[in-house]
N, C-alpha and C positions, 0 to 999 in steps of 0.2 A: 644276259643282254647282248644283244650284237652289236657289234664296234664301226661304224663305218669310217674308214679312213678317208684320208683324200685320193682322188681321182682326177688327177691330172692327167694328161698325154703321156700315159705310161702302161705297159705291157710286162712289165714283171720276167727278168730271164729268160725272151722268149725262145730261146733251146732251138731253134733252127738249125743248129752244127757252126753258130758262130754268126748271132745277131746281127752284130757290126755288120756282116757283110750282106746285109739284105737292107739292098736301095741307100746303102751308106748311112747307114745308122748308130748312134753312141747310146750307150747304155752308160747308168751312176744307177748306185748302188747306197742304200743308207739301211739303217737298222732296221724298219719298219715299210720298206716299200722295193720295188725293184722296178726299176723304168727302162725304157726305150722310147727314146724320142728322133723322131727323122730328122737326118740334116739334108740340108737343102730341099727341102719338103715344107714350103712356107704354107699356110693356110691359103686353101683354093680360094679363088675369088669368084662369085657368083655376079652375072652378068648385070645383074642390080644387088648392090653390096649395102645397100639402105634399110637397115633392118629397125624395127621399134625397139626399144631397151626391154630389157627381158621383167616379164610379169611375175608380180605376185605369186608366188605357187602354191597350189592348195592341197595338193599332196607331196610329202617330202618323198615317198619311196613307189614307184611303181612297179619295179623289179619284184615279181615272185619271190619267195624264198623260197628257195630248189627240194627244201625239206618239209617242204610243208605238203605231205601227202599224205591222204585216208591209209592206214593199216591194210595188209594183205587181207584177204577174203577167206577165213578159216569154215563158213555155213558150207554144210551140202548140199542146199536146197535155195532157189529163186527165194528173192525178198523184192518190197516194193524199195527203192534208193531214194531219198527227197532229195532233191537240189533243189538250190536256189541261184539263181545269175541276176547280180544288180549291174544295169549299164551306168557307170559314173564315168562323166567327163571332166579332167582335171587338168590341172594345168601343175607340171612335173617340169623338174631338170632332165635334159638331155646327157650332160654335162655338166658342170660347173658354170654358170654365167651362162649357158643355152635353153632358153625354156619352151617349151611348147605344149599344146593344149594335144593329149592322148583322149582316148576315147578305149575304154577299159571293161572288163567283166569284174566284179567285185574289187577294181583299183587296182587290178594287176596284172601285168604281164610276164607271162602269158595266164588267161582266166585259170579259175581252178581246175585241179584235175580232177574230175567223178570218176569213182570207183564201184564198179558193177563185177556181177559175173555173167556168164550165157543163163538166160533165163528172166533176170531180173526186170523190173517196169522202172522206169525211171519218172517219176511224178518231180514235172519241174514246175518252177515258179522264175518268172521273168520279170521284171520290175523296171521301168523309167521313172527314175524322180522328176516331179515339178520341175526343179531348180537346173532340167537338163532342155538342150536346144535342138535336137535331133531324134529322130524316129530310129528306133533298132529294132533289132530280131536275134534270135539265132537258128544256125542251121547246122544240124549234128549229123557228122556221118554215119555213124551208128545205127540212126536211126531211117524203119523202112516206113515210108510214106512224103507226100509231095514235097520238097524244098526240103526235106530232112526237120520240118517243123518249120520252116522260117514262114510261111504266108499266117502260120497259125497262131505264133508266139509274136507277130509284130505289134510294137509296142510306143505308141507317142508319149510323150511328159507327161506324167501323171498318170500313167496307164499301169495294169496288173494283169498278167496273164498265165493261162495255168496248160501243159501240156504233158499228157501219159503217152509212154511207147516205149515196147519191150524190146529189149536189146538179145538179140538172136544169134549172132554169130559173134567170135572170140577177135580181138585186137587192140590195137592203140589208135583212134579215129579223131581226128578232129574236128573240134566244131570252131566257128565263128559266125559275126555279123553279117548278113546277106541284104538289106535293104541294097536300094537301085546304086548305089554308087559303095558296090560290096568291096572293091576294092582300096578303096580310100578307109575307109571303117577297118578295116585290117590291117592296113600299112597303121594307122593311128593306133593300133594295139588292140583289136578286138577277135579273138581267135583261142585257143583253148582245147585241152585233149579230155578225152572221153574215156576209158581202160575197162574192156570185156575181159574179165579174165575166162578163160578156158574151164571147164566145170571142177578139173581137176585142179585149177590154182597155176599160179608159177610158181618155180621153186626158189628156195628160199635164200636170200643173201643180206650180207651184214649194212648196204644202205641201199635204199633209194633218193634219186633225186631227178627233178623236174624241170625239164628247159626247154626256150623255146627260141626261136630265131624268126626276125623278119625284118621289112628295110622300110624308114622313114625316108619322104619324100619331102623338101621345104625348099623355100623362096631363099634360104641363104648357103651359106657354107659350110662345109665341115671344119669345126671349131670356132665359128664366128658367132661372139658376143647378142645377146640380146635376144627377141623373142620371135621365134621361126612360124611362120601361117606356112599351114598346109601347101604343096606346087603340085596340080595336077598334070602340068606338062612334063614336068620330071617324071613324074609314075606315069604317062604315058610313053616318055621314052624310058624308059626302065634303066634310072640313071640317079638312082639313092644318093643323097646327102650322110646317111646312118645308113647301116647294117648291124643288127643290134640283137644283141644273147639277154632274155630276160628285160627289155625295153628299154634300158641305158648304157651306154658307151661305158666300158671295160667294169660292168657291175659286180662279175660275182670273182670274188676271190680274195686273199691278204691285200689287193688295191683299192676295194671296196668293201661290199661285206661276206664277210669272210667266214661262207655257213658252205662249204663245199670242204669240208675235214675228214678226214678218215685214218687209219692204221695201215700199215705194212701191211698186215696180216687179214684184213675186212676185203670182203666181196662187194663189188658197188653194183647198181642195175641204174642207169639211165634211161629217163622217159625222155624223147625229143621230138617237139613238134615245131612243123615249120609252117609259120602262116600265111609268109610272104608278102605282098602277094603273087610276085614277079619271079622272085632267082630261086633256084635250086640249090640247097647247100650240099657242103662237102665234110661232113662230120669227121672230125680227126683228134685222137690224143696223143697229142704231141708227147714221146717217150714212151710208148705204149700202143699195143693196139686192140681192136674188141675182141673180146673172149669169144663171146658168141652174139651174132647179130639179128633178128627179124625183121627186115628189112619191111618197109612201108608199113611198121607196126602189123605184120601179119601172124598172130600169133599162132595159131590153127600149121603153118607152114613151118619145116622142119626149119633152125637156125644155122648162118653160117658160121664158119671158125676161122679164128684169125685174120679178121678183117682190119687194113690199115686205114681206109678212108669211106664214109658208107655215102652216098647219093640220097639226097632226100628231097624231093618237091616239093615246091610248094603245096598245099593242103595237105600235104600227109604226113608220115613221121617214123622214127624207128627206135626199136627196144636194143639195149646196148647192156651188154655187162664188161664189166675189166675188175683187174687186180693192180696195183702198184706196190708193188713187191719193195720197190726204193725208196727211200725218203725224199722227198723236194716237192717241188710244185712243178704241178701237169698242168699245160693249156690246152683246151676245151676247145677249139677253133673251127671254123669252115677252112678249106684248105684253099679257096679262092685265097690268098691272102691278102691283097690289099685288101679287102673288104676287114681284116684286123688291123692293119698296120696302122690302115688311114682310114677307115670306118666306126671301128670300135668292137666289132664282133669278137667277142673273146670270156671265158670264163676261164678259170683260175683252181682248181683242185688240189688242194693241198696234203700228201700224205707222210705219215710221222710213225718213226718210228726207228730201229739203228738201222745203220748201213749195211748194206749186202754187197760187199766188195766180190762174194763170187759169180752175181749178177754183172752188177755195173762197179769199178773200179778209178775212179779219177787221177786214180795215183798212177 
């Protein structure tokens, strides 16, 4: 069973070459958590700071779990993939005491990953419950034909829709919600990766995991109390409330849940997709950097080596592998970093195992 801790205004060791001294910051330390909390960094005040008390929630967790991905692709030959995408709209914490109504693929951010290879059809099923208040779609990059499926698969309350398309060339593509107000539907959490593997496979490492990055836009502040309605002038000035790994403030890691674990001695491979809908992230492991990169998830495209921070845009995404040769926790961050410090953007990678003082040495 996974543990979630509390999630407070905390960043865990953030390993900058000396916390403290980013934007004047104090770090405390207890058995079970590692924080960073700003000083003189009071919560922003939003120009109407009149918020409703925070709702009811009707799903406790919207964060993906980063492990929750289909098995490598071991067939030689094209198969039909079924998916299924439910649009469920929930009313989640942001935060602790922050709630707001997300707008989700199967309840979670980022939606599921599909796993294809070149060749395969992908026979989806799209679904609006009655009990929802909005018309959705989606629209996959993957796929060749108008809107990438979105005029075909839209879908009001109560609706069922069924759409086949064969997936022809090798990447990591993302899809999300496209009705008229596409951008708002995917700052609320609606967006999702697609994975062509190459007919040959990728090759093989000891995990995978699945992350996705994008920015909530609301009527209040960051850290303030009670229940956040959508601000479309915010997301037209492109001036986030959240920037958010996995669609909650400091979600994956020993601060929360703590399913990003590995060994010393394990090969990891990151999926990352960015939905945005607005910024460009700045992918960075802090203490580390990528083994090898495929930038804009182009897998067909030779990979780079040793990249310390990758660029990713909005709709697209990138294939990452690393190694953590040392025991501790890595952060997972966009390298924008206020968007961590005072946003939330951040996951948490923990690897275990003894110390390698001929690597890294504290003494």
């Amino acid at each position: 069973m996974t543990q979630k801790l509390s999630r407070r205004t905390m960043l865990g060791a953030f390993g900058l070459g000396g916390a403290a001294a980013l934007a004047g910051c104090t770090t405390t330390t207890t058995a079970n958590e590692l924080s960073i909390e700003p000083a003189n960094a009071p919560v922003q005040q939003a120009a109407d700071t009149s918020l409703g008390a925070a709702e009811t929630v009707t799903a406790d967790r919207v964060a993906a779990d980063p492990r929750d991905i289909p098995a490598p692709i071991t067939r030689k030959k094209p198969a039909v993939v079924e998916a299924l995408l439910e649009t469920e709209e929930v009313v989640a914490e942001v935060e602790p005491g922050v709630t707001f109504r997300y707008m989700t693929f199967n309840g979670q951010i980022p939606g599921p990953l599909v796993r294809t290879r070149v060749g395969d059809t992908v026979d989806l099923t799209i679904r609006n419950p009655a009990s929802n208040t909005m018309v959705h779609n989606v629209d996959f990059h993957a796929a060749r034909g108008p809107g990438g499926g979105a005029e075909a698969t839209t879908v009001a309350p109560g609706e069922e829709k069924h759409l086949r398309f064969k997936v022809t060339y090798p990447g990591a593509f993302v899809y999300h919600c496209a009705v008229g107000n596409v951008d708002y539907h995917i700052s609320a959490g609606m967006f999702g990766l697609i994975l062509v593997e190459p007919e040959e496979g990728l090759p093989p490492v000891d995990h995978e995991f699945y992350l996705g990055q994008h920015e909530l836009y609301t009527n209040g502040a960051t850290g303030q109390k009670g229940h956040h309605e959508f601000d479309f002038e915010k997301m037209a000035a492109e001036d986030p409330t959240y920037v958010l790994m996995n669609g909650e403030k400091f979600a994956l890691g020993p601060q929360g849940y703590d399913e990003l674990v590995v060994k010393t001695t394990d090969s990891v491979r990151v999926f990352f997709a960015v939905g945005g809908p607005n910024l460009q992230s700045h992918f960075h492991p802090i203490g580390s950097v990528w083994e090898t990169v495929y930038r804009d998830g182009a897998l067909a495209s030779d990979p780079d080596r040793f990249v310390q921070t990758v660029p990713v845009a909005p709709g697209s995404s990138a294939v990452t592998t690393a190694d953590f040769r040392v025991p501790g926790n890595y952060k997972l961050v966009d390298h924008a970093l206020s968007r961590v410090v005072r946003k939330g953007c951040l996951a948490v990678l923990r690897s275990e195992g003894p110390e390698n003082p001929t690597l890294f040495d504290p003494q």
